[in-house]
N, CA, C and O atoms as a Tripos MOL2 file, in Angstrom:
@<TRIPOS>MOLECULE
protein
  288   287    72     0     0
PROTEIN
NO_CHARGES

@<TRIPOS>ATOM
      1 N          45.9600  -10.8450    6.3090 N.3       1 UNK1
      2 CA         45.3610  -10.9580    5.0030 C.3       1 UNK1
      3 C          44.1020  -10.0910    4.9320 C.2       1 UNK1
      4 O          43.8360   -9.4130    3.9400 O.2       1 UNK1
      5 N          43.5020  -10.1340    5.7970 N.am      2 UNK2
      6 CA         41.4590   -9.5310    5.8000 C.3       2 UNK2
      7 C          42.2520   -7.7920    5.8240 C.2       2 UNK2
      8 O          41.6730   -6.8570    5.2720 O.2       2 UNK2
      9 N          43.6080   -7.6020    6.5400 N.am      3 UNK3
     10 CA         43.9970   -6.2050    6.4980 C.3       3 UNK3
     11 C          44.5910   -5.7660    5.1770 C.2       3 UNK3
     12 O          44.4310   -4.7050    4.5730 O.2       3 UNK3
     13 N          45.2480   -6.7310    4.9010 N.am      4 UNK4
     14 CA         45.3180   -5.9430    3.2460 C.3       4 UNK4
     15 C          44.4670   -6.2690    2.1130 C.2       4 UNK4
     16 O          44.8510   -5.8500    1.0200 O.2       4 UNK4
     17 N          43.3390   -6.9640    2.1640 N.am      5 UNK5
     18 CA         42.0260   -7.0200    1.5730 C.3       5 UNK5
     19 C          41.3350   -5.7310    1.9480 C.2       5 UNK5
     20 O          40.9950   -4.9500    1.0590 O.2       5 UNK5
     21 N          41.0660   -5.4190    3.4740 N.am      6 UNK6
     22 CA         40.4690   -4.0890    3.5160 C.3       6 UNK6
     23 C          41.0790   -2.8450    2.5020 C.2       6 UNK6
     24 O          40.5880   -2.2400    1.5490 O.2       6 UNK6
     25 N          42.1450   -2.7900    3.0650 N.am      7 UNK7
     26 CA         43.3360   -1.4470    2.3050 C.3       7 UNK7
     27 C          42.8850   -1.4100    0.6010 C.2       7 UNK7
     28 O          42.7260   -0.3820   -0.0580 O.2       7 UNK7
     29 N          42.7430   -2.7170    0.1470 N.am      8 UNK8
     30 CA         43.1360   -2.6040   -1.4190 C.3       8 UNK8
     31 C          41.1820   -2.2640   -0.9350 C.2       8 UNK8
     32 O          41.0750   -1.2090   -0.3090 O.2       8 UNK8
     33 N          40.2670   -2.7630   -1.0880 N.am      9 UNK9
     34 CA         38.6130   -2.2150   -0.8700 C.3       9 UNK9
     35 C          38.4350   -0.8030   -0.8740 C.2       9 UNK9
     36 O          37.6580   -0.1670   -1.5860 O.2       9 UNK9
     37 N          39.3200   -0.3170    0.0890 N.am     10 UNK10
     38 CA         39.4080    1.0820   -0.1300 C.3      10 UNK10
     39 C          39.9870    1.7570   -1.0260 C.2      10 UNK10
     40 O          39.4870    2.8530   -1.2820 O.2      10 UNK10
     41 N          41.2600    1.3120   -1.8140 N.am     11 UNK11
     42 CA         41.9610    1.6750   -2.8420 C.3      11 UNK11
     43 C          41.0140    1.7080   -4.1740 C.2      11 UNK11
     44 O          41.0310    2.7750   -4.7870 O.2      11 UNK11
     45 N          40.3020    0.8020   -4.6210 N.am     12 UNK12
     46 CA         39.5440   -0.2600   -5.8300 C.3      12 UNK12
     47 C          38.0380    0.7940   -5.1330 C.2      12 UNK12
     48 O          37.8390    1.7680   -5.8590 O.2      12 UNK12
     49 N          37.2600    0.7260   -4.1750 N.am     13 UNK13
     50 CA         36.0250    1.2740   -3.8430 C.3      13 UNK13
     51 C          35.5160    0.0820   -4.3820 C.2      13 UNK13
     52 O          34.5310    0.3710   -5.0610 O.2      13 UNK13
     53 N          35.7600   -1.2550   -4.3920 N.am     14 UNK14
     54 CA         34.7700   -2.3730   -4.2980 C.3      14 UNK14
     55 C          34.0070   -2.7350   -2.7110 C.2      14 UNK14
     56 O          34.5740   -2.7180   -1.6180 O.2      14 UNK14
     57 N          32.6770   -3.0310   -2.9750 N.am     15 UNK15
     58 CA         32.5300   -3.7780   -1.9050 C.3      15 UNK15
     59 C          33.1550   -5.2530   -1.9930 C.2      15 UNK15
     60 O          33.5480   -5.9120   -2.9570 O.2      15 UNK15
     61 N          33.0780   -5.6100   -0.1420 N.am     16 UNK16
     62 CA         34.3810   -6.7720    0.2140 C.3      16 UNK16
     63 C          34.0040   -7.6660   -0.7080 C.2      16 UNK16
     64 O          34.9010   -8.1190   -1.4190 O.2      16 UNK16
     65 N          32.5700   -8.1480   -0.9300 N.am     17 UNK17
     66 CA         32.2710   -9.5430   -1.4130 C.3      17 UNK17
     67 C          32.8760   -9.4070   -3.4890 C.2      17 UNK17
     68 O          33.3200  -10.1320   -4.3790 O.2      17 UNK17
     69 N          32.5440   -8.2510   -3.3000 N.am     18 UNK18
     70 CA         33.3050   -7.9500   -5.0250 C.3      18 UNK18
     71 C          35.0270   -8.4340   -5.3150 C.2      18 UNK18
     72 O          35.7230   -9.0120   -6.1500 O.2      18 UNK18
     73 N          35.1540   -7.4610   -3.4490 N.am     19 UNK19
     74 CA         36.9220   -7.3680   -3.8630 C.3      19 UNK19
     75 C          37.4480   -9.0930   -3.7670 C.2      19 UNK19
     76 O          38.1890   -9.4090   -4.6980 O.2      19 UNK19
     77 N          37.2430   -9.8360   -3.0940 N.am     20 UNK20
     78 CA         37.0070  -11.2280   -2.9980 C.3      20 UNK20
     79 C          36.9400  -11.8720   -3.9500 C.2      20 UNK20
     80 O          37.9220  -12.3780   -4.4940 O.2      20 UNK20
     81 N          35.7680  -11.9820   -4.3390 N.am     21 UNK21
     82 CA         35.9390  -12.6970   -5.6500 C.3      21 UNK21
     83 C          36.5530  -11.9070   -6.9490 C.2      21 UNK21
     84 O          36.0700  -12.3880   -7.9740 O.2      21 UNK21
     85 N          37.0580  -11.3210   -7.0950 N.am     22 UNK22
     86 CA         37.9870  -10.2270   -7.8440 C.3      22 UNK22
     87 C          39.5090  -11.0330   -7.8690 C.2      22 UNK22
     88 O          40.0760  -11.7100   -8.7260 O.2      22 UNK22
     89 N          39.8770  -10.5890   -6.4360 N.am     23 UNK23
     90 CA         41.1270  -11.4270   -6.0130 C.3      23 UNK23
     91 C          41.0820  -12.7830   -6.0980 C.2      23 UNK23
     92 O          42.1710  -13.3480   -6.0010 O.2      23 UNK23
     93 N          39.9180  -13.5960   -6.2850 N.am     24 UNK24
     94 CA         40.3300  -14.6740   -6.2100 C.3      24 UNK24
     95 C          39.9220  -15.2430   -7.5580 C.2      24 UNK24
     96 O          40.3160  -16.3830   -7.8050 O.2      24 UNK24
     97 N          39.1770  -14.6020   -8.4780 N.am     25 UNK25
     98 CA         39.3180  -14.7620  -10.0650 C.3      25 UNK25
     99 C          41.1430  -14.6000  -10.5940 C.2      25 UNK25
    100 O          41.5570  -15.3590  -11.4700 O.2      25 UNK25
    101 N          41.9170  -13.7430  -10.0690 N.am     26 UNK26
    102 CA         42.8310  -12.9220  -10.8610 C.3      26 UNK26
    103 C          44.1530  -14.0520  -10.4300 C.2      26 UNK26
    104 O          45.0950  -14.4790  -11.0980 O.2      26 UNK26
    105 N          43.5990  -14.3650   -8.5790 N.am     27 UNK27
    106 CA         44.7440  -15.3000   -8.7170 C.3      27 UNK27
    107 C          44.4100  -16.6640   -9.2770 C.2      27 UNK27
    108 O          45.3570  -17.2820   -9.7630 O.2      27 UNK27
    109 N          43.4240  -17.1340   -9.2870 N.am     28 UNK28
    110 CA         42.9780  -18.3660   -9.6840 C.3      28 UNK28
    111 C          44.0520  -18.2880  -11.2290 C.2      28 UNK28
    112 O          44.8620  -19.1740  -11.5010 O.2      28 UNK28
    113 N          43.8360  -17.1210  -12.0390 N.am     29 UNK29
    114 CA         44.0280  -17.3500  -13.2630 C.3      29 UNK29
    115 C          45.7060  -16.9930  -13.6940 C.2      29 UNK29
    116 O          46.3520  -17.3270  -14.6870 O.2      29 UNK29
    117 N          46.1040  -16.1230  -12.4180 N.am     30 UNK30
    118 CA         47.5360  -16.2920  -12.9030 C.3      30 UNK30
    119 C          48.3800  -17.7970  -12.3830 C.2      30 UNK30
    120 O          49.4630  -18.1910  -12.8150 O.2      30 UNK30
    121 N          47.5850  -18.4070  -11.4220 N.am     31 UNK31
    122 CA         48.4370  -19.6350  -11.1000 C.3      31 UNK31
    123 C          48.0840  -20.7890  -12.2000 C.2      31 UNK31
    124 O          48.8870  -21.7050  -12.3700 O.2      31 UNK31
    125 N          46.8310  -20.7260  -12.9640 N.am     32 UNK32
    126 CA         46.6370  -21.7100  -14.1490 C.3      32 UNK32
    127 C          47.3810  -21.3840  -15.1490 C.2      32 UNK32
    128 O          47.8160  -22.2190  -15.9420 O.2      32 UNK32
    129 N          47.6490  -19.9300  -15.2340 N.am     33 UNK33
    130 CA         48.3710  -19.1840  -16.4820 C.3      33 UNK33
    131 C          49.8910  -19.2240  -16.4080 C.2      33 UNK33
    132 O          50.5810  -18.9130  -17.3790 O.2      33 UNK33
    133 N          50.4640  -19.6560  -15.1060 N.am     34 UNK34
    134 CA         52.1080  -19.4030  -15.1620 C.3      34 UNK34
    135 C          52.5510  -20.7560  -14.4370 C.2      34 UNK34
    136 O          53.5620  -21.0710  -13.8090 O.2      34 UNK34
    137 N          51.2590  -21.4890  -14.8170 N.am     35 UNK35
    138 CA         52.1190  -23.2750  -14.0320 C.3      35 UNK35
    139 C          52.7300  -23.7240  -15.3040 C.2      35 UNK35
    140 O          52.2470  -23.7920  -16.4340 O.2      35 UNK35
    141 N          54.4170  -24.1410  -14.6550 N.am     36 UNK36
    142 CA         55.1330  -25.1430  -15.7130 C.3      36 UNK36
    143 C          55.0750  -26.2370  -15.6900 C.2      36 UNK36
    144 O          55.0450  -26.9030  -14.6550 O.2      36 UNK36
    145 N          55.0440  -26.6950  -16.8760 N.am     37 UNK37
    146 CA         55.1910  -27.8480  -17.0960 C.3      37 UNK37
    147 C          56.3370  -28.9580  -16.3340 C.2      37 UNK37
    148 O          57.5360  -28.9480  -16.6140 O.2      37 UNK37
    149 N          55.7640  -29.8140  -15.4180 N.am     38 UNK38
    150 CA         56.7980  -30.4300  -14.4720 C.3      38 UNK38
    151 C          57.8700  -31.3280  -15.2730 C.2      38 UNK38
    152 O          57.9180  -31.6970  -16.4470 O.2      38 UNK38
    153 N          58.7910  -31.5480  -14.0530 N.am     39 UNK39
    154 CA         60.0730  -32.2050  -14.8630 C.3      39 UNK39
    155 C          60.3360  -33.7180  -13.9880 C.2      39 UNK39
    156 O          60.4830  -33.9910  -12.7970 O.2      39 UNK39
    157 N          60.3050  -34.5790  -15.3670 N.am     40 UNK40
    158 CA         59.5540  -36.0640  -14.8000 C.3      40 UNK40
    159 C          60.8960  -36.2960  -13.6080 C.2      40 UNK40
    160 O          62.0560  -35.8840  -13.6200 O.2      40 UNK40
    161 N          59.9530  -37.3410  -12.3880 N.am     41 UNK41
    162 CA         61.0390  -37.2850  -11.9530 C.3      41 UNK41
    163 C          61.9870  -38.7520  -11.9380 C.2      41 UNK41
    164 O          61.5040  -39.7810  -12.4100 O.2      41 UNK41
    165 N          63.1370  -38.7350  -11.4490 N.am     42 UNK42
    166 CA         64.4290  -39.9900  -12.1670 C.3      42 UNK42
    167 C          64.7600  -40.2790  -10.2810 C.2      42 UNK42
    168 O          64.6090  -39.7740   -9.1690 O.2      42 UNK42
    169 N          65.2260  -41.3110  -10.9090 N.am     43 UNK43
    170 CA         65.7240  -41.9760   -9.5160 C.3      43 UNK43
    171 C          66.9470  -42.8830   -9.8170 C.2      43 UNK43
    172 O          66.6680  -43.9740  -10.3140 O.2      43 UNK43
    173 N          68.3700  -42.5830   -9.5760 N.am     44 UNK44
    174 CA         69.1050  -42.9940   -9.6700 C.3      44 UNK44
    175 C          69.0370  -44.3130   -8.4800 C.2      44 UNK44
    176 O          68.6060  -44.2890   -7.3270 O.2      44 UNK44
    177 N          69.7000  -45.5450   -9.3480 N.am     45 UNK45
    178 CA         69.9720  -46.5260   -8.7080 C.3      45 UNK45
    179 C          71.0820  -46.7290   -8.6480 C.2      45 UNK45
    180 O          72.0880  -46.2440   -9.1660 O.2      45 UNK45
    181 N          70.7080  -48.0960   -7.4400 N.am     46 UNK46
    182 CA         72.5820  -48.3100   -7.1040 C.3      46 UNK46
    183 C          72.7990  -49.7990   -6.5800 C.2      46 UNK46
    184 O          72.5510  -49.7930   -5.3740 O.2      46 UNK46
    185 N          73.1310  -50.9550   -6.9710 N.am     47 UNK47
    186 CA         73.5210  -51.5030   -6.6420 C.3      47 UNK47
    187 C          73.7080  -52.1410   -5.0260 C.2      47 UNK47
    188 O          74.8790  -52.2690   -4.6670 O.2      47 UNK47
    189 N          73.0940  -52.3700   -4.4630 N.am     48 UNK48
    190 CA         73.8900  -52.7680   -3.1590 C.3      48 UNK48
    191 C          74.0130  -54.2610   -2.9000 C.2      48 UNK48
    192 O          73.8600  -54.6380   -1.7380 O.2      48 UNK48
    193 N          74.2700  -55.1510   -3.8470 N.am     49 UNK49
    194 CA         75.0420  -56.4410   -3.6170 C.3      49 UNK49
    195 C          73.8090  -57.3500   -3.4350 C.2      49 UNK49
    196 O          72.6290  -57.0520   -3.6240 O.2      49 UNK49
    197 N          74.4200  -58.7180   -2.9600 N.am     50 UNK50
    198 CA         73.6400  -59.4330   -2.5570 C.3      50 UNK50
    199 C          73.0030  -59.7230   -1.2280 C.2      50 UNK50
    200 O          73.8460  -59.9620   -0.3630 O.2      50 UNK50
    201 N          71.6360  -59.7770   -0.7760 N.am     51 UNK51
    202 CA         71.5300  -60.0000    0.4940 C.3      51 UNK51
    203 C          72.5210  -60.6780    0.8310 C.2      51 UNK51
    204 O          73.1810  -61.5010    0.1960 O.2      51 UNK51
    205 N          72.6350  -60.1650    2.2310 N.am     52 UNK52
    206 CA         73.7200  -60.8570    3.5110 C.3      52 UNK52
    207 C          72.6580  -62.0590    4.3630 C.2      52 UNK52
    208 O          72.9430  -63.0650    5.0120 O.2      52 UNK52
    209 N          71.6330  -61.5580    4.0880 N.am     53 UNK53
    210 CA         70.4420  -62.8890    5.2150 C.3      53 UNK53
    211 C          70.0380  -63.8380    4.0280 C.2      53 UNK53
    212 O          69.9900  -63.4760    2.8530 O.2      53 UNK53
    213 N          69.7980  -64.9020    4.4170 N.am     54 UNK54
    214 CA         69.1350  -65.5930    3.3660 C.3      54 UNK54
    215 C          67.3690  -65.2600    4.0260 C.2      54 UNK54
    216 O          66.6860  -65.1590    3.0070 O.2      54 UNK54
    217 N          66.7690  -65.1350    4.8390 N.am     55 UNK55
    218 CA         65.6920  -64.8980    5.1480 C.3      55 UNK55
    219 C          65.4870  -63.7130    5.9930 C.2      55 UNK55
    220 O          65.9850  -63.6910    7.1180 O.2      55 UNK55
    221 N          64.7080  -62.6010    5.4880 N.am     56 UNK56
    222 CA         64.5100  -61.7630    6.2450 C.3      56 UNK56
    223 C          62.9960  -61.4880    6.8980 C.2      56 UNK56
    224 O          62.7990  -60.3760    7.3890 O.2      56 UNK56
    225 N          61.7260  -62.6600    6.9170 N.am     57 UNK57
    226 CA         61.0030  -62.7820    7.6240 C.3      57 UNK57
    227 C          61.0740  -63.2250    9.0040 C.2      57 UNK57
    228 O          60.1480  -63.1270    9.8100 O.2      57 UNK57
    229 N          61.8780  -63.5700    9.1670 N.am     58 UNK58
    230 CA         62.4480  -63.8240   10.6140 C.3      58 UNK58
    231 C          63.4180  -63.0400   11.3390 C.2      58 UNK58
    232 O          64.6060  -63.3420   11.4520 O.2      58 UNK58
    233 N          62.7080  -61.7430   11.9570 N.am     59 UNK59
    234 CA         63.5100  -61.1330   12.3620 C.3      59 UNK59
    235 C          63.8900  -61.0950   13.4580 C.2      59 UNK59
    236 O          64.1270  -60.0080   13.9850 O.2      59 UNK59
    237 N          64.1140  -62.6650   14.3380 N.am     60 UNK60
    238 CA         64.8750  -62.6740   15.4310 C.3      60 UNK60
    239 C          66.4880  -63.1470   14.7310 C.2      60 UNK60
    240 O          67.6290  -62.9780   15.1590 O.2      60 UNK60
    241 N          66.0960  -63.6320   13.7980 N.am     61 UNK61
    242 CA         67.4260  -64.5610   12.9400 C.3      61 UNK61
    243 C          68.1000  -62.6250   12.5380 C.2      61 UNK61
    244 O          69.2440  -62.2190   12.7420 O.2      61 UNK61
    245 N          67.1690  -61.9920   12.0750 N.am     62 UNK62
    246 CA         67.9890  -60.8590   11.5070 C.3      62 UNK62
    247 C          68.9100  -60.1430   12.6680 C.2      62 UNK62
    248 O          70.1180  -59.9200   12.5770 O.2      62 UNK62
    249 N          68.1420  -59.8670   13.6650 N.am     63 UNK63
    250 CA         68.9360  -59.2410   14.9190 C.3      63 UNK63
    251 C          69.5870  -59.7840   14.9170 C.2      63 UNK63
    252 O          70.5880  -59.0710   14.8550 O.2      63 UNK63
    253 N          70.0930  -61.5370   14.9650 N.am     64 UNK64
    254 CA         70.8280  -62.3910   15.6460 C.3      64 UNK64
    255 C          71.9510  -62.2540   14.6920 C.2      64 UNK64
    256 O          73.0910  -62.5200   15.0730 O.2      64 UNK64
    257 N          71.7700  -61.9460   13.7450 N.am     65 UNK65
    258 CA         73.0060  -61.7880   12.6230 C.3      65 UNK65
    259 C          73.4110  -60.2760   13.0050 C.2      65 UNK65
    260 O          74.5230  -60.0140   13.4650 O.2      65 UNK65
    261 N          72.5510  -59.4300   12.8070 N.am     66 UNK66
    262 CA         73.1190  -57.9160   13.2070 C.3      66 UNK66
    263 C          73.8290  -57.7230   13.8250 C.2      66 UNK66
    264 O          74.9810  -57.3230   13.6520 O.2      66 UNK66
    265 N          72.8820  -58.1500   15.2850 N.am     67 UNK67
    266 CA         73.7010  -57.3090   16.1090 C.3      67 UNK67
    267 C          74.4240  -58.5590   17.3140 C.2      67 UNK67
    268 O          74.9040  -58.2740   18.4120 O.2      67 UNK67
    269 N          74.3170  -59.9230   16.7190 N.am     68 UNK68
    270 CA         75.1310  -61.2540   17.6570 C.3      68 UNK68
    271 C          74.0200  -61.6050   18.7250 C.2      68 UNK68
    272 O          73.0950  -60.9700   19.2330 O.2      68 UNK68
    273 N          74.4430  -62.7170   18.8300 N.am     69 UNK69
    274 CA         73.3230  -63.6080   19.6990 C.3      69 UNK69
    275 C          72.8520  -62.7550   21.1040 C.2      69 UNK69
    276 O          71.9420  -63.1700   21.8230 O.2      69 UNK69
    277 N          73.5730  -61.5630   21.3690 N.am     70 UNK70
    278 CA         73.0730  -60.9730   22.8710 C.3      70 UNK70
    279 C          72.1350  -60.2490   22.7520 C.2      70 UNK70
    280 O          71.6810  -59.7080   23.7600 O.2      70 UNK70
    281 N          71.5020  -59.9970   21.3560 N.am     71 UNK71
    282 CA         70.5880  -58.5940   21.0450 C.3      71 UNK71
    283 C          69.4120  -58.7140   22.5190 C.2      71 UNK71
    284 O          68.8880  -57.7850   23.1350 O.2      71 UNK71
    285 N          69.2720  -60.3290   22.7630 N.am     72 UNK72
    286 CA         67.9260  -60.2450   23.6500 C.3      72 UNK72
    287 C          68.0280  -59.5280   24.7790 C.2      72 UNK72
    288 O          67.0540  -59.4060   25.5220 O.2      72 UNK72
@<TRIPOS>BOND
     1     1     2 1
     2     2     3 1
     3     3     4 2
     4     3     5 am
     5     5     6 1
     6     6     7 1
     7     7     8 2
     8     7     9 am
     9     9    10 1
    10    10    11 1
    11    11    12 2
    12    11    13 am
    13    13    14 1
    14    14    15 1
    15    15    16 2
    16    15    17 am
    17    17    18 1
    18    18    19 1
    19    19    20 2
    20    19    21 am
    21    21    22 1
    22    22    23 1
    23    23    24 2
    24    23    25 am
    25    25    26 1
    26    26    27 1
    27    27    28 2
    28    27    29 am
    29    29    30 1
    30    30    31 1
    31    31    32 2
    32    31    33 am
    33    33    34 1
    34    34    35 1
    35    35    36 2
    36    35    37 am
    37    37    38 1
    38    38    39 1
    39    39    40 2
    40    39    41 am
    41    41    42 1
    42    42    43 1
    43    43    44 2
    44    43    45 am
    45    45    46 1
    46    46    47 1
    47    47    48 2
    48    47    49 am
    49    49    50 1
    50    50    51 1
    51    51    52 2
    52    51    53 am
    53    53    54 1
    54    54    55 1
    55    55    56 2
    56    55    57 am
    57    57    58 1
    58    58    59 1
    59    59    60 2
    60    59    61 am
    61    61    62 1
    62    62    63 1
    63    63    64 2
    64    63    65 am
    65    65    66 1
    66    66    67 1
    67    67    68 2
    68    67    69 am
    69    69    70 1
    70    70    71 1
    71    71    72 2
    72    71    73 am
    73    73    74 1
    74    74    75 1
    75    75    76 2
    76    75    77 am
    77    77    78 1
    78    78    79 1
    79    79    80 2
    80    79    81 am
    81    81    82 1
    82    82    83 1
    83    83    84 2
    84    83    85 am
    85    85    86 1
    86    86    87 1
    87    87    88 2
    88    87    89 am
    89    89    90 1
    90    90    91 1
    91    91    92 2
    92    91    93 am
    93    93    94 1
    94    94    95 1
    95    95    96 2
    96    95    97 am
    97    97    98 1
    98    98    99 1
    99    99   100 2
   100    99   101 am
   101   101   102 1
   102   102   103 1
   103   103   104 2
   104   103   105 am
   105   105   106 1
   106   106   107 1
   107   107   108 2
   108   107   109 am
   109   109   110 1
   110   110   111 1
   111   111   112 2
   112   111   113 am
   113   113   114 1
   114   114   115 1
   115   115   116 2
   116   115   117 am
   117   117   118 1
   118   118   119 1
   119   119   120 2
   120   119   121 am
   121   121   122 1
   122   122   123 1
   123   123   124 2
   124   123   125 am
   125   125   126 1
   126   126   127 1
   127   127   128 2
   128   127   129 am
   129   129   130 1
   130   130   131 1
   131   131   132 2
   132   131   133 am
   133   133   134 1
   134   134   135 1
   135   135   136 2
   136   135   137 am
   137   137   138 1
   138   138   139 1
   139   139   140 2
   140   139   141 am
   141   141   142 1
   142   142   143 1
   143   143   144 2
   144   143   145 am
   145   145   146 1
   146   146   147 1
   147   147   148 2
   148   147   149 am
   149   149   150 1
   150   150   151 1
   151   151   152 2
   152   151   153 am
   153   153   154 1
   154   154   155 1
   155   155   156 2
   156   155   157 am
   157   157   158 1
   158   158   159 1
   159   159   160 2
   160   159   161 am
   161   161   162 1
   162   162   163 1
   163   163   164 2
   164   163   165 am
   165   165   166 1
   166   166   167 1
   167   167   168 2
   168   167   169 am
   169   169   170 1
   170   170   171 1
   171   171   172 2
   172   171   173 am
   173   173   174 1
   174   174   175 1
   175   175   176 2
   176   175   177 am
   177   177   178 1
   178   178   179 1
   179   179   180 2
   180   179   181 am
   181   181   182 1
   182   182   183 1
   183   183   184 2
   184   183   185 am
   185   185   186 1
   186   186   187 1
   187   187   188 2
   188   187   189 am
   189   189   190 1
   190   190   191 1
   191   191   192 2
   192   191   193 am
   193   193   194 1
   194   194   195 1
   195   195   196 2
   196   195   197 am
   197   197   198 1
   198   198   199 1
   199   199   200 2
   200   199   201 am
   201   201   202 1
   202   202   203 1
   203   203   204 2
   204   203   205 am
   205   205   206 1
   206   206   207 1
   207   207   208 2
   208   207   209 am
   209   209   210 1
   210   210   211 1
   211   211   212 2
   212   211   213 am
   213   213   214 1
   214   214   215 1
   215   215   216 2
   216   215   217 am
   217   217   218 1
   218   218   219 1
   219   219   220 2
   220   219   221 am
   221   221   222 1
   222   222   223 1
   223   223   224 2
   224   223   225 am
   225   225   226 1
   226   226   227 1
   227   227   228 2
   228   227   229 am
   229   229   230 1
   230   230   231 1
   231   231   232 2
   232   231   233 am
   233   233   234 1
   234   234   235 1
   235   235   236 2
   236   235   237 am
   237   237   238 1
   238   238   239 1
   239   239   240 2
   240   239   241 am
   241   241   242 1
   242   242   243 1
   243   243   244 2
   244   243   245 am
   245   245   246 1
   246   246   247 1
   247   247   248 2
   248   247   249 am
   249   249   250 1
   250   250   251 1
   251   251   252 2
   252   251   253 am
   253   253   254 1
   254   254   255 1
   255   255   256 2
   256   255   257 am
   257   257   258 1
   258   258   259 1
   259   259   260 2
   260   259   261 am
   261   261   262 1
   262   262   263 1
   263   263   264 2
   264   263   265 am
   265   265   266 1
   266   266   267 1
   267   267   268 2
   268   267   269 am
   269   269   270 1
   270   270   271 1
   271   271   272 2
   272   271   273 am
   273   273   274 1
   274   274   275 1
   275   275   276 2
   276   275   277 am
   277   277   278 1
   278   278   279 1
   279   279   280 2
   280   279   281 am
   281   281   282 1
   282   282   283 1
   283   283   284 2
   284   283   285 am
   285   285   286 1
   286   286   287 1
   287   287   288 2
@<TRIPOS>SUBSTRUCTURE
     1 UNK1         2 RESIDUE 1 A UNK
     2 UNK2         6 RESIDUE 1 A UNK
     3 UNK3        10 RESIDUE 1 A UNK
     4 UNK4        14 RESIDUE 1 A UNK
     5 UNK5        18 RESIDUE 1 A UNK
     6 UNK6        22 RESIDUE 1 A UNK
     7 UNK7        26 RESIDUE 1 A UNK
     8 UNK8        30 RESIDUE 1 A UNK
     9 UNK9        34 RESIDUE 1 A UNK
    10 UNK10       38 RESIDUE 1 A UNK
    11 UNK11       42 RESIDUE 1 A UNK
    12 UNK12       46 RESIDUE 1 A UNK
    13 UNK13       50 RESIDUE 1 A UNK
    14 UNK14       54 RESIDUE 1 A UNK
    15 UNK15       58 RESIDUE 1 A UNK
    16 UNK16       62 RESIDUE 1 A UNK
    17 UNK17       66 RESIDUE 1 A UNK
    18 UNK18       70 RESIDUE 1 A UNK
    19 UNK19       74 RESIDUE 1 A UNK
    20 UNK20       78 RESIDUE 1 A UNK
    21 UNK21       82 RESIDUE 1 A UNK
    22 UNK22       86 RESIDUE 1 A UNK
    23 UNK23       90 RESIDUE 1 A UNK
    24 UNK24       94 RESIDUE 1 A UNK
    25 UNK25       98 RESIDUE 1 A UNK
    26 UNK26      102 RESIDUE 1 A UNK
    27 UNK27      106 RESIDUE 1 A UNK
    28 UNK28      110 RESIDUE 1 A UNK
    29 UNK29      114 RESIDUE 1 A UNK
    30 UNK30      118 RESIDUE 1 A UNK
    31 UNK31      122 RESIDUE 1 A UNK
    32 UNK32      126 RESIDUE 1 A UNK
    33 UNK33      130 RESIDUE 1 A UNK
    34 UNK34      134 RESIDUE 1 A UNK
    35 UNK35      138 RESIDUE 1 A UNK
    36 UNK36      142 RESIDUE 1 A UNK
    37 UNK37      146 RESIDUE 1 A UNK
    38 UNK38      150 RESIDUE 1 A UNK
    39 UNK39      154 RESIDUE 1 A UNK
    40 UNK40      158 RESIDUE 1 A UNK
    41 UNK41      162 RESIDUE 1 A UNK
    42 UNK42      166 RESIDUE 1 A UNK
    43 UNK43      170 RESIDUE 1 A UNK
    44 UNK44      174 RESIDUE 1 A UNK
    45 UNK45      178 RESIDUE 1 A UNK
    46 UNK46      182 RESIDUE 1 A UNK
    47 UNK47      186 RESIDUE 1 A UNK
    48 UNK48      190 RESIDUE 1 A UNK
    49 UNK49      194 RESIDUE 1 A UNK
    50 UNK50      198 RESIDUE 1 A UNK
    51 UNK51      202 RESIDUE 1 A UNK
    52 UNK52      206 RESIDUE 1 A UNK
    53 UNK53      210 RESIDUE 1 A UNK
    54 UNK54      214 RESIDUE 1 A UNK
    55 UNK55      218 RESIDUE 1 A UNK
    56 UNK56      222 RESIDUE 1 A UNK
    57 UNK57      226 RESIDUE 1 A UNK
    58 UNK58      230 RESIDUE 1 A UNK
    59 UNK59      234 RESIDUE 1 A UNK
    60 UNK60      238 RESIDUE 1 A UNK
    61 UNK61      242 RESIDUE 1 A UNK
    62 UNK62      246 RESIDUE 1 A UNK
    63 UNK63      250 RESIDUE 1 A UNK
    64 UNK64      254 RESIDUE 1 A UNK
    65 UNK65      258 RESIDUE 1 A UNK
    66 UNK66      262 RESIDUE 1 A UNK
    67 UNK67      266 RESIDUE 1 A UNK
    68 UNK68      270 RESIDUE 1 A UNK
    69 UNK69      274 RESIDUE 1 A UNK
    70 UNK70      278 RESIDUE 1 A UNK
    71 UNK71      282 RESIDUE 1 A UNK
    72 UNK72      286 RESIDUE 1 A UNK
């Protein structure tokens, strides 16, 4: 980057602290100038039934249903 900042300094005959804030006026203003307007975002749902646990704070009961009484 500082190498093609130099190159364009020499191209332009700005000094660096000019070419700098130059470049960073021009991009500042094309990224405020060409932002779109975002697209809301959706979240498809889906159904997945009724719990299978009646309690899922107890998650030795959950293993024990998962994966059968040997999980220990």
């Amino acid at each position: 980057m500082a190498a093609r900042l130099r190159k364009l300094q020499g191209d332009l005959r700005l000094s660096f602290k000019d070419l700098v804030n130059r470049v960073l006026r021009e991009g500042l203003g094309q990224l405020e100038g060409s932002r779109q307007p975002l697209q809301p975002f959706t979240l498809e749902t889906r159904d997945l039934g009724a719990c299978l646990l009646p309690n899922l704070d107890n998650l030795a009961e959950v293993l024990a249903v998962a994966e059968g009484d040997d999980f220990r």
